[in-house]
C-alpha positions in Angstrom: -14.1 15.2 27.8 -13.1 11.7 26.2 -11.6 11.4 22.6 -14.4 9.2 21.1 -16.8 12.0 21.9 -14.7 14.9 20.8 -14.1 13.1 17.5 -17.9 12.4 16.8 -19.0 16.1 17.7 -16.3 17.3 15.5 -17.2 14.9 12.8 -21.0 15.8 13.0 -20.6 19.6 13.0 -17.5 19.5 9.8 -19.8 17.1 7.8 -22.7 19.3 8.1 -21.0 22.1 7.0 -18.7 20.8 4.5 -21.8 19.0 2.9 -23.5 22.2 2.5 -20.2 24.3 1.4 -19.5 21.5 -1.6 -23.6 21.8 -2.6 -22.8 25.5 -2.3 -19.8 25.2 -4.7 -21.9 23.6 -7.2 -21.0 20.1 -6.4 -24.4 17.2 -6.7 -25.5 16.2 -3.8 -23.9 12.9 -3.8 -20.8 14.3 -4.7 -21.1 16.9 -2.4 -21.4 13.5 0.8 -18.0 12.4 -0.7 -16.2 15.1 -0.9 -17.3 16.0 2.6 -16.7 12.2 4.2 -13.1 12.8 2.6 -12.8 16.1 4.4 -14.0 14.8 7.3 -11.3 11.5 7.6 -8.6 14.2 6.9 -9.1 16.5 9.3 -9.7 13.9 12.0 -6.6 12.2 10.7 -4.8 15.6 11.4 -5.7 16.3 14.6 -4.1 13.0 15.4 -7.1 10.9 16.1 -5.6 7.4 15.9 -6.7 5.6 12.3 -9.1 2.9 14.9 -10.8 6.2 15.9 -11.4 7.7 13.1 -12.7 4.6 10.9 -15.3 4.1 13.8 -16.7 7.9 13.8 -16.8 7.6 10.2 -18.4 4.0 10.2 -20.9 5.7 13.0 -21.1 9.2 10.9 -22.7 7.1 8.0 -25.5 6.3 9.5 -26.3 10.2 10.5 -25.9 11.3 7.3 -26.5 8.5 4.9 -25.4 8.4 1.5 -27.7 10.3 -1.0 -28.9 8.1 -4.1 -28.5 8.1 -7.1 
């Protein structure tokens, strides 16, 4: 399995989730997206992903779930 994929898959399923746990909390949706993107860059950033990596599944992840308006 190569990295690049393993980080997007992980980043798609943990923004997802985190997106919906925030909304959950009784965050707004747009402040739930950047409270989840945060969470998202951190845990990749944990599991050691190098910082290349990670900006490039984040760049990519914005486009899947783009950022709600205003």
């Amino acid at each position: 399995m190569d990295v690049e994929r393993v980080a997007m898959e992980t980043a798609r399923e943990l923004m997802g989730l985190w997106s919906m746990l925030h909304r959950l909390n009784g965050s707004s949706e747009y402040r739930a997206f950047g409270l989840a993107y945060r969470d998202v860059e951190r845990y990749l950033r944990r599991c050691g992903f190098g910082a290349e990596l990670v900006q490039d599944t984040l760049t990519a992840i914005q486009f899947e779930y783009p950022e709600p308006e205003f």
